[in-house]
C-alpha positions in Angstrom: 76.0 141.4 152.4 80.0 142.2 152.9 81.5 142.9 149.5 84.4 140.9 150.0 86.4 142.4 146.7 86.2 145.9 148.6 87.3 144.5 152.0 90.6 142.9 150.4 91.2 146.0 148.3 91.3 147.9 151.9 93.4 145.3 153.6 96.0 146.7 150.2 96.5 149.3 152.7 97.0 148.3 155.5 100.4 148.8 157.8 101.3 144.9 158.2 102.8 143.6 154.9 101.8 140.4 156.0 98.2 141.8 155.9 99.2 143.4 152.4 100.4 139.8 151.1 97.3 137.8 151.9 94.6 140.2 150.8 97.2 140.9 147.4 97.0 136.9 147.0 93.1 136.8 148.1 92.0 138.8 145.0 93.8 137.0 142.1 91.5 134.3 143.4 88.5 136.3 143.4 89.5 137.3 139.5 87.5 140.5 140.0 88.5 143.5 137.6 88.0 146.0 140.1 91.1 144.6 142.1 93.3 145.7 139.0 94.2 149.5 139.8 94.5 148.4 143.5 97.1 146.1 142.7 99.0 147.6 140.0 99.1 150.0 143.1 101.1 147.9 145.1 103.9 147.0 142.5 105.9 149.5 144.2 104.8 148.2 147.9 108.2 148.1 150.1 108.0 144.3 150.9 109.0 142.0 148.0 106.9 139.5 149.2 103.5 141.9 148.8 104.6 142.6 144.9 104.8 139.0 144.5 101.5 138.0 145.9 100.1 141.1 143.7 101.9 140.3 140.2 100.8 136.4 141.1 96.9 138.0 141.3 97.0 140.2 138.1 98.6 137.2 136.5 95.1 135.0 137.4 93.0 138.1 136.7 94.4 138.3 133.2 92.3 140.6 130.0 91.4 143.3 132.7 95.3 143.6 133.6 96.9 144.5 130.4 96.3 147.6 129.5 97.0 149.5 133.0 99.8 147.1 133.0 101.0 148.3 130.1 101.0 151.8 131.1 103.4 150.4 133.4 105.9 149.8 131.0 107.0 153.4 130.8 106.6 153.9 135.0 110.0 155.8 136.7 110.6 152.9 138.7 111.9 149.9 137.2 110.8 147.4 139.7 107.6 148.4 138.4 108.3 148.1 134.6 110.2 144.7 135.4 106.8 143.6 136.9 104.6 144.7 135.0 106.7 143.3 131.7 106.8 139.6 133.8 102.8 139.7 133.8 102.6 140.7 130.6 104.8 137.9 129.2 102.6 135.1 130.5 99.3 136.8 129.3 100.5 137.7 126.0 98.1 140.0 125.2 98.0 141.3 121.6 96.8 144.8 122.7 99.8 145.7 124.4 102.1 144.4 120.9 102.8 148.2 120.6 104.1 149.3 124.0 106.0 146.2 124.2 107.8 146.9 121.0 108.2 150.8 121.1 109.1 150.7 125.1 110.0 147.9 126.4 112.2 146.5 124.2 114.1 149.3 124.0 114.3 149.4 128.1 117.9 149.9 129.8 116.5 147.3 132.4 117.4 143.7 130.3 114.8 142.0 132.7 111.7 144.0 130.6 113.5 143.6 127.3 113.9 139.8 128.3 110.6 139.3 129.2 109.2 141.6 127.1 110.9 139.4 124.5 109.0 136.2 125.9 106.1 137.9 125.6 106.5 139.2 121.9 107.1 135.7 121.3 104.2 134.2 122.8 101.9 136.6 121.3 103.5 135.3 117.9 102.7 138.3 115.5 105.2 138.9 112.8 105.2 142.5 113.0 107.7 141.9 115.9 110.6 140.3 113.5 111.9 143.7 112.6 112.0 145.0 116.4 113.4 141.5 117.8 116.1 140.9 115.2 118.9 143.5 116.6 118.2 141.9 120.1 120.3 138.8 118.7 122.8 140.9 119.7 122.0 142.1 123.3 124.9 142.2 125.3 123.0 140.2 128.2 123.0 136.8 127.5 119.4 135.4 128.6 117.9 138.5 126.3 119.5 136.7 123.7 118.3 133.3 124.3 114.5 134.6 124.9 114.7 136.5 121.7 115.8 133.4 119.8 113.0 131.6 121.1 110.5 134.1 120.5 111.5 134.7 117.2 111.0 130.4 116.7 107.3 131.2 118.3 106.4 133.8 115.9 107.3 131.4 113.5 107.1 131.3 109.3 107.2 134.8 109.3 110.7 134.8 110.9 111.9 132.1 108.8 113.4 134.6 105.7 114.4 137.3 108.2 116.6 134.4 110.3 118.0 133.0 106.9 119.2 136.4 105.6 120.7 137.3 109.6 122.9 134.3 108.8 125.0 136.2 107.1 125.4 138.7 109.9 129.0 139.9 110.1 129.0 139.0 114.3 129.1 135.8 115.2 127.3 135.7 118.3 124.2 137.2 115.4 124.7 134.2 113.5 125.0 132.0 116.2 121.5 132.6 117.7 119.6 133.3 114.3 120.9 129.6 114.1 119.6 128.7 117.4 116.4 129.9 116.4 116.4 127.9 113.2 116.9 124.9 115.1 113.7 125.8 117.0 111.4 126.5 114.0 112.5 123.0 112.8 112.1 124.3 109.3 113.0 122.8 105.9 113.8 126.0 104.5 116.9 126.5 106.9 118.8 123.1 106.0 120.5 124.5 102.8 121.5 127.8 104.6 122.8 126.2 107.4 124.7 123.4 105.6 126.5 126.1 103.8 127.2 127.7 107.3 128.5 124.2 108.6 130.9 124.2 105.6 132.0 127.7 105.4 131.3 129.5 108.5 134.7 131.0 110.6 133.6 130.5 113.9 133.7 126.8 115.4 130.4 127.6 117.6 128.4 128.7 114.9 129.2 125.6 113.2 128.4 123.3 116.1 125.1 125.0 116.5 124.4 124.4 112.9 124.9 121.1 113.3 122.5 120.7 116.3 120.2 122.8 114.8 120.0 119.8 111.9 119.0 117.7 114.2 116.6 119.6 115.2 115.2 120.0 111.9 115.0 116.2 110.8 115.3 116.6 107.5 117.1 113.6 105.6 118.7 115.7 103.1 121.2 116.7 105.4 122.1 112.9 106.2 125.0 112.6 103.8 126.7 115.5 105.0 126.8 114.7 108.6 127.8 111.5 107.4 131.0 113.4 106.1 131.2 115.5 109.0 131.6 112.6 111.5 135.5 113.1 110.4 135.4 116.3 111.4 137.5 117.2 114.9 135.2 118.8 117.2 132.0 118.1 115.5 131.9 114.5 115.1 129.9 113.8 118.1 127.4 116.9 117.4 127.2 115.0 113.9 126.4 111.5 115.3 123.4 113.4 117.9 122.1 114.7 114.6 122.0 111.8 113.0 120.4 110.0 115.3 117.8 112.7 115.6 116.8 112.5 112.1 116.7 108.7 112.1 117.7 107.5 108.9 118.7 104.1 108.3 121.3 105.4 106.2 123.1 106.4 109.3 123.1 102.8 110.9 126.9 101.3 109.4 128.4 104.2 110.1 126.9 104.6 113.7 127.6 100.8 114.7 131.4 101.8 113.5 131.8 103.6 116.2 130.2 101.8 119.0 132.3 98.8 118.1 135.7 101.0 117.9 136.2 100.0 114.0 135.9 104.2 112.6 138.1 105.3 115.7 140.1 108.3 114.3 143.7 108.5 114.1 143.5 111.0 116.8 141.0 112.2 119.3 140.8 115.6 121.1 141.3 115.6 124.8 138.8 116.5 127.1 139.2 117.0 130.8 137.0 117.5 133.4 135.9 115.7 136.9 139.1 114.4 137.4 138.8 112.1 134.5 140.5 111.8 131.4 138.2 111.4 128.7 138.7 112.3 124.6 136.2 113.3 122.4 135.8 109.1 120.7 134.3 108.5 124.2 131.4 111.1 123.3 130.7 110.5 119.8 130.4 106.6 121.1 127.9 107.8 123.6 126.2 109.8 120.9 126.6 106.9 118.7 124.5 104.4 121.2 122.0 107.1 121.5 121.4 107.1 117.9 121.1 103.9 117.3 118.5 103.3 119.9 116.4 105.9 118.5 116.9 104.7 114.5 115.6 101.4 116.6 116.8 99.2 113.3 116.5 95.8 115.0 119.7 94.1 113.6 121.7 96.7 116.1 120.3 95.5 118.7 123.5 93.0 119.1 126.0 95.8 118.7 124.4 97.6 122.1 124.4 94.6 123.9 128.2 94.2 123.6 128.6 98.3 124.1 127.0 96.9 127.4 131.0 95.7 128.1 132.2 99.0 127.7 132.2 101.5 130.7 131.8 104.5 128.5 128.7 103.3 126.5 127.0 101.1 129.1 124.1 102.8 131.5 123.2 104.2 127.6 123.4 100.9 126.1 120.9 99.5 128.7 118.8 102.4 127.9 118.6 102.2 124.1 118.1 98.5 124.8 114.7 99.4 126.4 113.7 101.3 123.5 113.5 98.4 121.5 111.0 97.0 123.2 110.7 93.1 123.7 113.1 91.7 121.5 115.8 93.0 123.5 114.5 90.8 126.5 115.8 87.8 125.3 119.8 89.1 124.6 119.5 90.9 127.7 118.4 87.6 129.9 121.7 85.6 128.1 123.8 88.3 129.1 122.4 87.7 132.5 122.7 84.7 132.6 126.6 84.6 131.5 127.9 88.0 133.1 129.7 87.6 136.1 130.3 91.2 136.5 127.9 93.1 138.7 128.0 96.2 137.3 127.1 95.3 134.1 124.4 92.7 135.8 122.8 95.6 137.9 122.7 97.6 134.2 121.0 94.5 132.3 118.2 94.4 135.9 117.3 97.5 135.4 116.4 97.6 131.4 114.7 94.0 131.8 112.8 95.8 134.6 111.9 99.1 132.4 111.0 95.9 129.9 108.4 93.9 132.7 110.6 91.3 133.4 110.8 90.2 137.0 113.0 87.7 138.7 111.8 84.1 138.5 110.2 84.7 134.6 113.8 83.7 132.8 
């Protein structure tokens, strides 16, 4: 009987990439270990497509892979470590926690410390804090992002480590210690980051902090975005959070400024599209959002009217739907009275995301 495994691993060699490609993308199907070396192999093949089809096939093979794959993490060519450091990142292997940290982490290529990154996180051992912390700091962008994210995978373990990095004296440090805060969603951070909110010198680590509140849902930081919707610049992060969080507490102050009554003084311009727009137009947007998602029932009024207002409609129309029925029957009087068709087509289509069809009024 043909041993099919063996007839692929030949076809590795042959002189038709095309050839190369199939049997490479035959074998992660067959999930056989002994296709592992062969493969591995052909990481450096000449034909991009071929190193796909393999990495795609070690990928499905999975246990057998890692450790020759994580030999590759030191290999001369970096196509190869880049590959090999992909792989590894959606296995997430614990057995290869050491050559990951040691190796690829400290690559020159950012695509293995990015991945490798992803994969550290993934795994989620803490032993990989101390290694991933000074990454915050990459001078690549998307390293930085994947690092913040692992660090939120590893999870309680980080927590301290991220708390004391707020204090960093870069910004860009803080700012993604922050991010990653926001993505462990835990209690711990809301005092720290409060303080950052309040105290910090760089505007974008503030408006993270704020976001990352949100994130976090804790209540205790209610009354403080409450005082920061007066804020220039973060009043509409503020009003996201708020909404995020979901306390009633919220409610007054968020129907304020659907219904124009807390408009500030003066609102910061914001171009872009070829419309004029100021920041009031976004925390209004933000402010509709909230509400919807607080769902307190005696707002549903102050959305339908937002339904007048061009800025706030197509998202009054969509909080209205999260109410569920009782927003049916404001929403069939304001079709039954509104001449405008814009603001008719907006009504249709929440009555329709409610089950109401023409004919049931």
């Amino acid at each position: 009987m043909a041993d099919v495994v063996a007839e692929h691993i030949a076809a590795l060699k042959d002189e038709d990439w095309a050839v190369r490609e199939e049997a490479a993308g035959v074998l992660g199907t067959l999930e056989d270990a002994r296709a592992v070396l062969p493969l591995v192999h052909i990481l450096q093949d000449p034909d991009r497509a071929v190193r796909t089809a393999a990495m795609t096939s070690l990928t499905a093979i999975g246990s057998p892979a890692v450790i020759p794959l994580s030999a590759c993490l030191q290999d001369k060519n970096l196509t190869v470590q880049e590959a090999a450091a992909s792989i590894l990142s959606s296995i997430a292997d614990s057995r290869v926690l050491e050559n990951l940290l040691t190796v690829a982490l400290r690559s020159h290529d950012w695509v293995v410390r990015m991945d490798a990154a992803k994969a550290l996180g993934r795994i989620g051992d803490p032993r990989a804090v101390p290694a991933l912390l000074p990454l915050l700091q990459d001078p690549v962008k998307a390293v930085r992002e994947d690092v913040s994210t692992a660090l939120a995978l590893v999870g309680p373990g980080a927590v301290a480590p991220l708390i004391e990095t707020l204090s960093h004296t870069e910004w860009l440090v803080r700012l993604h210690a922050v991010e990653a805060l926001g993505k462990l969603r835990t209690p711990e951070a809301v005092e720290p980051l409060l303080h950052l909110v309040f105290n910090d010198a760089d505007m974008a680590v503030r408006e993270d902090a704020v976001r990352a509140l949100g994130e976090i849902g804790d209540a205790r930081a209610v009354d403080f975005l409450l005082v920061l919707m007066n804020t220039p610049g973060l009043r509409p992060l503020a009003i996201e959070s708020l909404g995020k969080i979901g306390d009633r507490r919220a409610v007054s102050a968020l129907v304020a400024v659907v219904t124009g009554e807390a408009r500030p003084e003066v609102s910061r311009a914001i171009h872009g599209c070829g419309d004029r727009w100021d920041e009031e137009m976004l925390a209004m947007g933000a402010a509709v959002r909230a509400l919807a998602h607080i769902k307190a029932i005696e707002t549903i009024p102050t959305l339908v009217r937002a339904l007048q207002q061009t800025v706030t409609r197509a998202e009054a129309a969509t909080g209205l739907v999260a109410f569920g029925s009782p927003a049916i029957p404001p929403l069939l009087d304001v079709l039954k009275k509104e001449a405008d068709e814009n603001v008719r087509f907006h009504v249709k289509e929440a009555l329709a995301q409610l089950g109401w069809r023409p004919g049931r009024i």
